[in-house]
N, C-alpha and C positions, 0 to 999 in steps of 0.2 A: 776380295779384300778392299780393293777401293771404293766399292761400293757402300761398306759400313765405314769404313774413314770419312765419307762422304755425310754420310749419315750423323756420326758424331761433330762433323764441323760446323750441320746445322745447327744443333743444339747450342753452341761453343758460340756462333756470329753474334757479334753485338749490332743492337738496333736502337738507335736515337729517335727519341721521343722529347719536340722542343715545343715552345709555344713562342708567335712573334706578335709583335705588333704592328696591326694588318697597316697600318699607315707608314711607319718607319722602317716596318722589316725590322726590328731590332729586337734579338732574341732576349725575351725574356728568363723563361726556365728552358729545363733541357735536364733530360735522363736515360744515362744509356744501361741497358739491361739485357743479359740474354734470353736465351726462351727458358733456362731453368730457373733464370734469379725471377725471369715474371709468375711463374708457376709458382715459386717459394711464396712473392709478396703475396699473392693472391689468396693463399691457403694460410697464410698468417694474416691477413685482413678479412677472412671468413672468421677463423677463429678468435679475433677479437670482436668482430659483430656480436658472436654466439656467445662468449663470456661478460659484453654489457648488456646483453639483453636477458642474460642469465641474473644476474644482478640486478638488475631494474626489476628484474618477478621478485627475485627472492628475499626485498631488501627494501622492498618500496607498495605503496597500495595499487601499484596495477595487477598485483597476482589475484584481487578481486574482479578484476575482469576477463579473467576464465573463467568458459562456463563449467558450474558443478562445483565453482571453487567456495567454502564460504565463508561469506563479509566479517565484518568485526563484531556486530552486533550479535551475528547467527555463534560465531566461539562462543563470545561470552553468555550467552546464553545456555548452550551445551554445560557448558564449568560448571556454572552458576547450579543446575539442574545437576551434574554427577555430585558436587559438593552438597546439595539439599538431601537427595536420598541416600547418601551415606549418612549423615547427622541421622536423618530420620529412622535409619536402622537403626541407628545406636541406642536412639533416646525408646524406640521400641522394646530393644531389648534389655535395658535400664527399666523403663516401664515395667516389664514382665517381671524381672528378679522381686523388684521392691514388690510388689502385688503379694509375690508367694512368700516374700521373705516375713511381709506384716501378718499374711495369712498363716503359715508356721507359725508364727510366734502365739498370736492372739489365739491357736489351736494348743498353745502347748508344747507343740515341737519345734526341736533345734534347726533354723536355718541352714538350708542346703550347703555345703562351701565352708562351715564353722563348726566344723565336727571335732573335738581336743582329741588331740592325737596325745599318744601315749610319751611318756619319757622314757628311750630308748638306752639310755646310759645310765639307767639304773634297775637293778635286778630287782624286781619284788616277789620273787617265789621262795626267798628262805625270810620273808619278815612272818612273825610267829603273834603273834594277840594274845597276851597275857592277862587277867584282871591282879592287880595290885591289892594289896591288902585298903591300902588309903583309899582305893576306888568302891572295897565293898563295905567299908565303911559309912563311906559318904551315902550310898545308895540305899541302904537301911534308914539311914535318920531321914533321907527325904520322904523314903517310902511312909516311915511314919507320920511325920508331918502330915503328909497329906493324904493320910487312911480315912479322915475325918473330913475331908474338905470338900462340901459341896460342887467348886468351883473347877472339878478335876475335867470335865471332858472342854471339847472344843469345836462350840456350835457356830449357823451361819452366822446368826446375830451378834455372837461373842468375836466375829471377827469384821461383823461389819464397825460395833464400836470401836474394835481398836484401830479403825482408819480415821477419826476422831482423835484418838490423842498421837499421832502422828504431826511433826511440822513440818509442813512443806512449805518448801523457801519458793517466794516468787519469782517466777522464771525473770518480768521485768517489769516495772512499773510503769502505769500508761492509762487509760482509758479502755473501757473494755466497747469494742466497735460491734460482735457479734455475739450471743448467749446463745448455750447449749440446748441444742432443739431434736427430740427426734422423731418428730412431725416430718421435720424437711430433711434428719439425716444429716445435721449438722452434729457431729457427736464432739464439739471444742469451742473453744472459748478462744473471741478473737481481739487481740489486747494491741490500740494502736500505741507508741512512742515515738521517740525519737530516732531519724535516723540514725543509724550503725551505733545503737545502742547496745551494749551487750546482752545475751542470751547466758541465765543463767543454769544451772540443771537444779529441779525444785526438792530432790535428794539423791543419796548414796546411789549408786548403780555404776553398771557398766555396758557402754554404746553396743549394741548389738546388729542396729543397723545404717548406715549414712549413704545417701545418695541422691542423684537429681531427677525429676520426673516434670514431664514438660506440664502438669495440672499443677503443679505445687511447689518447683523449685525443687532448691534443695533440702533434704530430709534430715533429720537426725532419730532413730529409736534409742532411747534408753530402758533396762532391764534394772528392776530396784526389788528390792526384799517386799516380804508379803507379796509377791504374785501382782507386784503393781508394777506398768509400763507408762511411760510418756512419752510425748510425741511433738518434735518441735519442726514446722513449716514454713517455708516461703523468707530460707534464711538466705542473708549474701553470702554470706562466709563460712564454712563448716572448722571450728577447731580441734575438733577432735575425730580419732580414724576408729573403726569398727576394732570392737576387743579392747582400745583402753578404761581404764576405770576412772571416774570421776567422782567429786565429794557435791552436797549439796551447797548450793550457792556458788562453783566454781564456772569460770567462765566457758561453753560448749560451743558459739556461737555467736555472727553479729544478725541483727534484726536486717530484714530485704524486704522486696516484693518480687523475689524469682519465682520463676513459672509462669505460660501466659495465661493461665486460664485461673480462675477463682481470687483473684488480687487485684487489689484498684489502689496501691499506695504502703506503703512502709508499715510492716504490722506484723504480729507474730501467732500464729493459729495452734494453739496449745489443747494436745489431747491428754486425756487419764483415764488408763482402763486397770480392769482390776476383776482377775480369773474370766480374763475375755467381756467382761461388761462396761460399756465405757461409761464412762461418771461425769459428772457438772463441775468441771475446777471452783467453779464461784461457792461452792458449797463446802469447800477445804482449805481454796487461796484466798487473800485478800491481795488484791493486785492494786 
């Protein structure tokens, strides 16, 4: 028993810790502390070394001078590079759509994604087709009419004329920079202006496809009657979204140089095909 009493009183002894001044003897400091209060300060002065040195890493540029750790240069670097090749899938797979969506079309078929879904909230299994008296009338006098009439079938020719008396409204007025070639597979007509001048649509139709493609910017397809398409390129601003209908001359578009590749300046690259064969604007528009 006395020998742990003994024990505890070491712990308990207080011991002075002074400093004097070796010439005068005149105490300057002085600290008296047991052997548990020195064990306390000691483990609370480790633990403050270890929380500003934790600090100075994680909060300051010395955490670059560990090794394997890396600099500012090497982040940003990394970013830089995960930020590119996401763009770049993107614009791949942007790429691709527009490819098959022009390729459908200029084939004839309906773009993958734009299929008209049916109207569900209306029954059409009891609508009946009746012919009207006025309807079998009307169809007799035409038929007559035109018993006699040379001009009844509907040849290529007779419809390459009527793209001739068609007006197609100039998309914009400008300087024509590039003429339809297809030597070189230029199949448009490239028309410079003024910057963010408006893009007009050259007739009635409706957008069937809009999007960006790092060769050309941003795109717009419009789908117009007679089996004619146009095609507006290298625009800044797209105003109009896939599936709205627009009139001829309304505004579609401002004039750009988007896309890096095939563009040196503000200019608008105007296509026109018709049952998939592209045409010469210069030989329908006056720009």
């Amino acid at each position: 028993m006395a020998k742990n009493e003994k024990r505890k009183g070491k712990w308990r002894d207080r011991f002075r810790f002074a400093i004097f001044n070796d010439t005068t003897y005149e105490e300057l400091w002085r600290i008296r502390l047991t052997k548990s209060n020195a064990l306390l300060a000691a483990a609370m002065l480790f633990l403050l070394i270890i929380g500003v040195n934790s600090s100075l890493i994680a909060f300051t540029n010395l955490r670059e001078f560990i090794p394997g750790y890396p600099d500012v240069s090497m982040r940003r670097n990394i970013l830089m590079n995960a930020i590119m090749l996401d763009s770049l899938e993107r614009e791949l797979a942007i790429r691709d759509k527009y490819f098959q969506d022009l390729n459908d079309v200029i084939s004839g078929r309906q773009p993958i994604g734009q299929v008209a879904r049916r109207d569900s909230s209306r029954d059409y299994s009891n609508i009946v087709f009746k012919r009207s008296v006025e309807d079998s009338v009307l169809r007799s006098k035409v038929e007559q009419e035109e018993k006699y009439t040379l001009a009844s079938g509907s040849t290529g020719s007779s419809r390459g004329a009527s793209l001739a008396s068609i007006h197609f409204f100039p998309p914009v007025k400008g300087i024509v920079s590039g003429n339809f070639e297809l030597r070189t597979r230029h199949y448009a007509t490239d028309i410079v202006t003024q910057p963010k001048a408006v893009v007009s649509s050259t007739l009635d139709g409706t957008v069937i496809m809009t999007g960006w493609t790092m060769e050309t910017g941003f795109v717009m397809v419009i789908q117009h009657s007679n089996n004619l398409i146009s095609v507006y390129k290298h625009n800044a601003t797209l105003l109009k979204e896939m599936g709205d209908r627009v009139w001829a001359g309304e505004a579609i578009s401002i004039v750009g140089d988007s896309g890096e590749l095939y563009t040196s300046g503000p200019h608008l690259h105007f296509e026109l095909w018709h049952n998939g064969v592209a045409l010469d604007p210069l030989q329908y528009i006056f720009f």
